[in-house]
MARGU-311863 format. One record per residue: residue in three letters; x, y, z of N, C-alpha, C in turn. Coordinates in pm, whole numbers, padded with zeros to 5 digits, always signed. Example, Ala and Ser with C-alpha at 12.3 -4.5 7.8 and 13.67 -1.06 7.14 Angstrom:
2
ALA+01319-00569+00780+01230-00450+00780+01320-00330+00780/SER+01285-00225+00708+01367-00106+00714+01290+00003+00787/
END
This chain:
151
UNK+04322-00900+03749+04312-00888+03605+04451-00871+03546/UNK+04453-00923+03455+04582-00877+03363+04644-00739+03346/UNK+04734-00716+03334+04785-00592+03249+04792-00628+03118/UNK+04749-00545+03059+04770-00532+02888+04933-00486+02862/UNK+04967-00518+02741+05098-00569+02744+05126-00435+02651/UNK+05219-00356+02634+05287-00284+02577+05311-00307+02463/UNK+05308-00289+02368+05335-00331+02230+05416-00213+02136/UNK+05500-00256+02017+05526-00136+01934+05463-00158+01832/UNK+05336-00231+01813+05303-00208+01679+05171-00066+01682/UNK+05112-00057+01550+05017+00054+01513+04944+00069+01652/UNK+04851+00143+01677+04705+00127+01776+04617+00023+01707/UNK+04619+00033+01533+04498-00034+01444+04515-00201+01481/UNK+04687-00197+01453+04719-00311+01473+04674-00417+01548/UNK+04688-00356+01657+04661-00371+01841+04509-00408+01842/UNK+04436-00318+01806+04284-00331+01817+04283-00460+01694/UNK+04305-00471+01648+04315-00573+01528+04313-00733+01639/UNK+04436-00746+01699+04473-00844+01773+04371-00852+01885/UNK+04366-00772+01948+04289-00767+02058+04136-00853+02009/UNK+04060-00809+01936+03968-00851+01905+03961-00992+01817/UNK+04049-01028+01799+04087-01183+01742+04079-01270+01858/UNK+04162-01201+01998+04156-01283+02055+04093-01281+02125/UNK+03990-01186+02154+03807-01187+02229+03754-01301+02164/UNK+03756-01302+01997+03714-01393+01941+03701-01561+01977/UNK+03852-01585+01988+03933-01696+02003+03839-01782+02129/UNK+03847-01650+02234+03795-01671+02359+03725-01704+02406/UNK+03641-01625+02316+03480-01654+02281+03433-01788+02249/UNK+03496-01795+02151+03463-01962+02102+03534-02044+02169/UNK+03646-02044+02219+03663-02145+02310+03548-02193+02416/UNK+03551-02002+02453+03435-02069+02582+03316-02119+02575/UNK+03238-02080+02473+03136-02153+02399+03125-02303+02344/UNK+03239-02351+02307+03280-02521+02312+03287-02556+02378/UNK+03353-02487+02502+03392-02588+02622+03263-02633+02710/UNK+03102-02569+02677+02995-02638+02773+02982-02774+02692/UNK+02992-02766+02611+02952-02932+02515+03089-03022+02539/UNK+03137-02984+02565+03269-03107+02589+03230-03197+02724/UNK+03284-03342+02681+03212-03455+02757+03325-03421+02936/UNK+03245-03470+03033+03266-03441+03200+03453-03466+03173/UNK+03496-03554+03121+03636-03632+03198+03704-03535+03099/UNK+03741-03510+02962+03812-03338+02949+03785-03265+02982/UNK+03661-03191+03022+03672-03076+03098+03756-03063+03206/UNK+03746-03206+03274+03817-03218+03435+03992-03231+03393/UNK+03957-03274+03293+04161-03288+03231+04232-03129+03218/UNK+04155-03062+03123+04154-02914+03104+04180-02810+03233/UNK+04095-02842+03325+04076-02762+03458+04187-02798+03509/UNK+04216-02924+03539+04354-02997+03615+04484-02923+03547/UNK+04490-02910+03441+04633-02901+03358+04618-02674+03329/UNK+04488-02636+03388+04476-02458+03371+04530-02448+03543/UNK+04516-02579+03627+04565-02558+03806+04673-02536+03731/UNK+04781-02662+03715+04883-02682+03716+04966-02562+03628/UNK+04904-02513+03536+04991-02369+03469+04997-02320+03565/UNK+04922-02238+03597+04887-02143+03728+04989-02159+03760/UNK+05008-02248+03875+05079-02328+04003+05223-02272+03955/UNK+05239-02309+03876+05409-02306+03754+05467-02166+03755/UNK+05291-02078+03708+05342-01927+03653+05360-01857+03801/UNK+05298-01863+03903+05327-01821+04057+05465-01855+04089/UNK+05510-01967+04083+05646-02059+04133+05732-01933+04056/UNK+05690-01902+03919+05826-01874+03826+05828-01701+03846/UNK+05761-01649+03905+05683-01519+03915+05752-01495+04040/UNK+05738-01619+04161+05787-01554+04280+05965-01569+04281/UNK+06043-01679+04217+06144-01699+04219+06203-01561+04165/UNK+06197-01511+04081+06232-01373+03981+06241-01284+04072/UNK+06353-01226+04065+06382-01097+04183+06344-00985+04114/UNK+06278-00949+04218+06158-00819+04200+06208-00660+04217/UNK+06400-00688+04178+06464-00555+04178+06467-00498+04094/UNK+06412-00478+03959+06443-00428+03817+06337-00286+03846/UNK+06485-00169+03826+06405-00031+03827+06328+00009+03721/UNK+06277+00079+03733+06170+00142+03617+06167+00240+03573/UNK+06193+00284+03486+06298+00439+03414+06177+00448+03263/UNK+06203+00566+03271+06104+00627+03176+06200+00730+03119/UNK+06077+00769+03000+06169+00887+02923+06045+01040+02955/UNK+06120+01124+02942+06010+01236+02941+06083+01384+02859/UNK+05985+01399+02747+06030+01507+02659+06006+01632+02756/UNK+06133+01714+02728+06109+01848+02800+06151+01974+02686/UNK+06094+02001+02621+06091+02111+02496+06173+02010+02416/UNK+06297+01998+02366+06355+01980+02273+06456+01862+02315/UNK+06475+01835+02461+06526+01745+02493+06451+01649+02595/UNK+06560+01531+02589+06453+01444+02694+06554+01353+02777/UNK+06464+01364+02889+06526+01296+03033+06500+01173+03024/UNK+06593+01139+03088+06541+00975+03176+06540+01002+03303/UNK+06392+00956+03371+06408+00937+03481+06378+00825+03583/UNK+06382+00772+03671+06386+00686+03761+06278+00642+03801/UNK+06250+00580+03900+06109+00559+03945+06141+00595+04090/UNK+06229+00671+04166+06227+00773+04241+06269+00647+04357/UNK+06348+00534+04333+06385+00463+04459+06547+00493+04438/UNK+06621+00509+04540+06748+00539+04556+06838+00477+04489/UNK+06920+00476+04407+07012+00397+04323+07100+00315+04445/UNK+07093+00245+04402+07227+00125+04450+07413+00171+04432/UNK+07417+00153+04557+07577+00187+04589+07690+00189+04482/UNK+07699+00037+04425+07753+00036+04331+07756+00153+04213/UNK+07627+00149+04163+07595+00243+04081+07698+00396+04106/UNK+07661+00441+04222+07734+00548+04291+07879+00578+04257/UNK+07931+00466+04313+08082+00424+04333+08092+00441+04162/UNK+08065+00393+04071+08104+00373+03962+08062+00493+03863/UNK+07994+00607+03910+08017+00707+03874+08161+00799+03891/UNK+08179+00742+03963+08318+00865+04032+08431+00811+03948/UNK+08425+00663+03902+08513+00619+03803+08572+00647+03746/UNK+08543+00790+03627+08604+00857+03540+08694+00970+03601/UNK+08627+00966+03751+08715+01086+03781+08868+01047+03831/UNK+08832+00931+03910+08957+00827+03953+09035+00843+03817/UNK+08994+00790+03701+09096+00743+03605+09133+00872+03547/UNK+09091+01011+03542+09133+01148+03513+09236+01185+03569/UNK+09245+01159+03738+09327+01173+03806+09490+01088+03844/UNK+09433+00984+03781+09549+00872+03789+09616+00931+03660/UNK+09569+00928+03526+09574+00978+03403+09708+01048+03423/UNK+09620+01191+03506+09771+01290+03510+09880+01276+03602/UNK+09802+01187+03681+09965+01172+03821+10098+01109+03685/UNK+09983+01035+03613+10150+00949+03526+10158+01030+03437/UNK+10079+01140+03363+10176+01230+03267+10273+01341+03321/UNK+10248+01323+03455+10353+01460+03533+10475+01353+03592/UNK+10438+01238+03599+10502+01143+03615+10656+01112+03513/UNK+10592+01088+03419+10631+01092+03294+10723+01213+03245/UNK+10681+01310+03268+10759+01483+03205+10834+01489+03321/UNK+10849+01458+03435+10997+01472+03559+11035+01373+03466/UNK+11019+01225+03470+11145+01155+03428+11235+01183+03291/UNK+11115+01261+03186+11203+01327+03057+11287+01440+03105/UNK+11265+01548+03210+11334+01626+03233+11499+01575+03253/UNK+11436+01464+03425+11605+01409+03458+11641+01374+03369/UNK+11612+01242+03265+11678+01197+03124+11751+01321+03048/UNK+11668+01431+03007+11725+01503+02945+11838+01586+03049/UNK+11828+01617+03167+11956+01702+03216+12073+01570+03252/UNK+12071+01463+03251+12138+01362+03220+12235+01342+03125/UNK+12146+01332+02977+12212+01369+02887+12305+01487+02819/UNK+12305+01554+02876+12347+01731+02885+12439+01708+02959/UNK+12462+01654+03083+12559+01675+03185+12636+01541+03129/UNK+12614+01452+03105+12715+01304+03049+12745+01404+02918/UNK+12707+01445+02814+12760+01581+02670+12904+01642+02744/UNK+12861+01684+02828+12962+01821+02897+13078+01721+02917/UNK+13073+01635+03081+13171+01524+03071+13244+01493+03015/UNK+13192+01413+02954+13242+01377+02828+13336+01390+02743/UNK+13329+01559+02691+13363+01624+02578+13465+01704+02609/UNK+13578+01740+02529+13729+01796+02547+13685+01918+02612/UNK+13749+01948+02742+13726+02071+02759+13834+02153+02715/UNK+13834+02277+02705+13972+02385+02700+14018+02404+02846/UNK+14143+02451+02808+14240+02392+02966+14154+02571+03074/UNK+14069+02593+03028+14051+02733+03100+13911+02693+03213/UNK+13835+02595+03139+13764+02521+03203+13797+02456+03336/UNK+13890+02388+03348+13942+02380+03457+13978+02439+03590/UNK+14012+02582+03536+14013+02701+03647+13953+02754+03673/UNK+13825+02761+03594+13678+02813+03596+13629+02739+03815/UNK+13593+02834+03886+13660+02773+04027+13447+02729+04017/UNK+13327+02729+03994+13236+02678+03963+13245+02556+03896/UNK+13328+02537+03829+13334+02415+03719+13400+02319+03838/UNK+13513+02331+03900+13552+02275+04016+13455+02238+04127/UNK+13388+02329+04170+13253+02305+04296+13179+02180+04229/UNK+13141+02189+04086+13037+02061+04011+13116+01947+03984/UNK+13258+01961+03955+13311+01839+04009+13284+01749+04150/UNK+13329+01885+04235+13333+01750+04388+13158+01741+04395/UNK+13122+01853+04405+12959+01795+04454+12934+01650+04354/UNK+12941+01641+04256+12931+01524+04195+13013+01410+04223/UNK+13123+01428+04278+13228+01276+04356+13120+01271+04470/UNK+13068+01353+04531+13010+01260+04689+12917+01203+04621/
END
């Protein structure tokens, strides 16, 4: 037998349709004893051949699509599964955000060393640079940061 099909319209609606097409049905099937032998046999031939079509197109269709529902729980509501194990992928691609959280900060700590060196760079090329007073020179520390800086 069929499944009845899900709908979003009213219930009235529904019962509305439903019974149109009992109707429909009805009278079809009621015409179809008076119809002459060679359409009936055309009719029957061409209700095989749907069939035949809707099986073919029914079995080709991969039969992996999960089934998730909603379910109110006081004031909020879940989704849940139809209780078969999620697929790997799925998995893997949760952890995603955490990968890119983590990459995130390797390059902002990344980033704040290379402003540091830049900035003690700039400070030490300032000093260089700039006229010292002849007392600087004898300063015997100021001498040590010379040579360590020639090797």
């Amino acid at each position: 037998m069929n499944k009845p099909l899900q709908s979003s319209f009213s219930p009235a609606l529904d019962a509305r349709v439903a019974r149109f097409g009992l109707r429909v049905a009805a009278g079809l099937t009621e015409h179809s004893q008076h119809l002459p032998h060679d359409v009936s046999e055309r009719l029957r031939f061409a209700r095989e051949q749907a069939l035949l079509k809707a099986r073919t197109a029914r079995a080709d269709q991969p039969q992996l699509v999960p089934s998730t529902s909603t379910v109110h729980m006081g004031s909020t509501m879940a989704l849940t599964g139809s209780g078969d194990r999620s697929p790997r992928w799925l998995k893997l691609a949760s952890f995603m955000p955490l990968v890119m959280l983590v990459l995130g900060l390797v390059l902002i700590q990344h980033s704040q060393f290379y402003q540091q060196i830049l900035a003690a760079a700039e400070i030490d090329t300032a000093l260089l640079s700039d006229n010292l007073p002849p007392a600087a020179y004898s300063d015997p520390g100021f001498s040590e940061f010379l040579s360590t800086e020639q090797e």
